[in-house]
C-alpha positions in Angstrom: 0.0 0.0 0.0 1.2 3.5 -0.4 1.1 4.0 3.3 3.9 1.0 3.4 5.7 2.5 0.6 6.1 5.8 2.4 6.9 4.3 5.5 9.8 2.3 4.5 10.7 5.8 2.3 10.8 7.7 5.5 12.9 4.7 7.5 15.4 4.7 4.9 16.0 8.5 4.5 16.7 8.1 8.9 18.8 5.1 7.7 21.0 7.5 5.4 21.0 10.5 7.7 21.9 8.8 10.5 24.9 7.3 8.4 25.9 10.4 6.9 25.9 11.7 10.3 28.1 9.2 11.9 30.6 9.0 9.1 31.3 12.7 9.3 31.4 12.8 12.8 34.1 10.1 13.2 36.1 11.9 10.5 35.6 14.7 11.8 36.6 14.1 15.5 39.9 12.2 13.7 40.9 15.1 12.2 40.0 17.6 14.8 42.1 15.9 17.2 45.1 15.2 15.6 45.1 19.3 14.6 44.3 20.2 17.8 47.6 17.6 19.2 49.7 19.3 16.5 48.6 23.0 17.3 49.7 22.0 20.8 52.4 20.7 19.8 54.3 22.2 16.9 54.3 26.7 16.8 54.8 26.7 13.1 51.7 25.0 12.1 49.5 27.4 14.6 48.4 29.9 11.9 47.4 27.1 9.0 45.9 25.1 11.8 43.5 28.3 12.7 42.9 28.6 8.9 41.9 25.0 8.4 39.2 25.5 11.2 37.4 28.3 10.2 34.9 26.2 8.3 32.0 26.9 10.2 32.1 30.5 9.2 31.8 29.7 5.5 28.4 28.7 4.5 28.2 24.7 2.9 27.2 25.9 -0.5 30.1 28.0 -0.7 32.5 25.1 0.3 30.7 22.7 -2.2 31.4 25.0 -4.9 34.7 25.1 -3.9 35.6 21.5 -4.1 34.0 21.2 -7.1 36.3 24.1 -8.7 39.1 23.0 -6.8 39.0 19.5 -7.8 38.2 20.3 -11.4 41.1 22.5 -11.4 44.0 20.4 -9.5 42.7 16.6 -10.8 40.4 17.8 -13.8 37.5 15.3 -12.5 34.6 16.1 -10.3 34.4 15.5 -6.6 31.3 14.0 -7.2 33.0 10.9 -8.9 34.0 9.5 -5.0 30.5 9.1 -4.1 29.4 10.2 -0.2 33.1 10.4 0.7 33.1 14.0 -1.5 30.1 14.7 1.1 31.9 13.3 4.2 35.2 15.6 3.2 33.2 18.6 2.8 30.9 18.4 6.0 33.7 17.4 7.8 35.7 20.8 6.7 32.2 22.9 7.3 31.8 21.6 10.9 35.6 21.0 12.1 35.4 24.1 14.0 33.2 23.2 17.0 35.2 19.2 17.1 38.5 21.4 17.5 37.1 23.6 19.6 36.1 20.8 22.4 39.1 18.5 21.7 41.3 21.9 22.1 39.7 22.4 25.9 40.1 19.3 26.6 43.9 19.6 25.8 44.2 22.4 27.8 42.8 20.7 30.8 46.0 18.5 30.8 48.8 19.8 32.2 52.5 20.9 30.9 54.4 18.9 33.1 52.2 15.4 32.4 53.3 15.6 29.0 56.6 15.7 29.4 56.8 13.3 31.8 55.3 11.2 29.0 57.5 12.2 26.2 60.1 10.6 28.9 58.5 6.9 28.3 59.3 5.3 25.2 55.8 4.8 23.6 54.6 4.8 19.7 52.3 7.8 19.4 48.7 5.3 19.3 49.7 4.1 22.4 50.0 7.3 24.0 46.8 8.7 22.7 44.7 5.5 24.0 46.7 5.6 27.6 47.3 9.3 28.3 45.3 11.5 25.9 41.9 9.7 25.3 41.0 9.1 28.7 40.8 12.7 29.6 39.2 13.6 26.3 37.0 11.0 25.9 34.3 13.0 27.2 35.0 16.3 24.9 35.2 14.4 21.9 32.0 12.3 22.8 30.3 15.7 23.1 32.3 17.1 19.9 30.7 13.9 18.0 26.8 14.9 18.5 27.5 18.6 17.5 29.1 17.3 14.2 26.7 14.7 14.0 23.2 16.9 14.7 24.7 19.8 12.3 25.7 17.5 9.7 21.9 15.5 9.4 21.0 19.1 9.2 22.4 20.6 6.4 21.0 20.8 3.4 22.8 23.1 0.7 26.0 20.8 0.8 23.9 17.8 0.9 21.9 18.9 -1.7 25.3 19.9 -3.8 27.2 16.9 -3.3 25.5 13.4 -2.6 25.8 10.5 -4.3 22.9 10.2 -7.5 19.7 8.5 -5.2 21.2 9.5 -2.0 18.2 11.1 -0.3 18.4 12.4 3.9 15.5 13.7 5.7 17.0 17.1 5.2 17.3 16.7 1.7 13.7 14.9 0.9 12.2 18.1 3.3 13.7 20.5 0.7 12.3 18.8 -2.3 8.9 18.7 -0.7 8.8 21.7 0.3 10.3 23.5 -3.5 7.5 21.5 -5.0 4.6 23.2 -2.2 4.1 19.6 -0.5 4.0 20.4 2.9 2.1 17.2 4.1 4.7 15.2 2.3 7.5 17.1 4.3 6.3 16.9 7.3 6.7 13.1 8.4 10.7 13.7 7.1 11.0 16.8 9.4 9.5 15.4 12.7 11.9 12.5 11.9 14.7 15.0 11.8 13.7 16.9 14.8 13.5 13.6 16.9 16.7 12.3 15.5 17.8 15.8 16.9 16.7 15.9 19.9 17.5 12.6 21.0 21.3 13.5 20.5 20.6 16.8 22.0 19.6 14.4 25.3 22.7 12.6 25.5 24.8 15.9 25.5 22.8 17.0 28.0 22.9 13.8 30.5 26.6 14.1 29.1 26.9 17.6 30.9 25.1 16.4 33.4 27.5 13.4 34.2 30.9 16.0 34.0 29.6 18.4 36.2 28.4 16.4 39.5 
């Protein structure tokens, strides 16, 4: 029945947002981390670091356009070509800003003199991050994960721009409705978003809840 039809439309678009969202917040926190280790670490990479971070000022159609020109340009092929990883590259560069920003207080929450003291112990550089670094920014990055994860199942320009052919997310299948004057159609897509939301929005909360007792 068409009631089936849109119902198993509607689970599949949470399917894809929900994977869109955790791929680009694991890549993401990857990247945000190791950039925020290296701005601790290293003086000469502090300006480009601050550059490469900035993303969240720069609207995602703007960023979209820019891989596609830049790509074009440097490789002379489309971005497009790699599927949802061109969509998980530029989310991941649009959003960066608020991962750095929560794996950076976390850094600064460790001290000078632990680190050196670790730099003392010969160690490969995973094994230090999963003995000494993770568990005191386990907590910042879990945190930094949802904000990357809620703002990327939201965004729709970039989405829009760059997903794969047939790759449809809530936010996406709300903006066609809603070009095309279906509202009705839209709205069982956007109370799937808002739930999906605020259910992510709960955990940061009982998250904060959990740090500060």
């Amino acid at each position: 029945s068409e009631s089936s039809i849109n119902l198993l439309s509607n689970i599949n678009l949470l399917i894809n947002s929900s994977i869109l969202g955790f791929a680009v917040g694991i890549f993401t926190i990857f990247f945000a981390t190791a950039l925020s280790l290296s701005y601790r670490q290293s003086n000469k990479l502090k300006s480009l670091i601050s550059i490469s971070t900035s993303g969240y000022a720069i609207p995602g159609s703007v960023i979209s356009a820019g891989l596609l020109i830049g790509f074009d340009a440097i490789f002379g092929t489309s971005i497009t070509i790699y599927g949802i990883f061109g969509l998980i590259l530029c989310l991941g560069l649009r959003f960066m800003t608020p991962a750095y920003n929560y794996s950076s207080a976390s850094l600064a929450n460790i001290s000078k003199s632990s680190e050196n003291a670790l730099s003392l112990i010969p160690s490969n550089p995973l094994k230090a991050f999963s003995s000494f670094y993770y568990p005191q920014m386990k907590s910042a990055l879990f945190l930094g994960f949802m904000i990357v994860f809620i703002e990327s199942v939201k965004e729709q320009p970039a989405t829009l721009l760059l997903r794969p052919v047939g790759f449809d997310t809530l936010s996406t299948k709300i903006y066609n409705f809603t070009s095309e004057g279906e509202w009705e159609m839209a709205a069982t897509p956007s109370l799937l978003l808002i739930f999906l939301s605020l259910a992510f929005v709960y955990l940061i909360n009982k998250n904060v809840d959990l740090n500060t007792k």
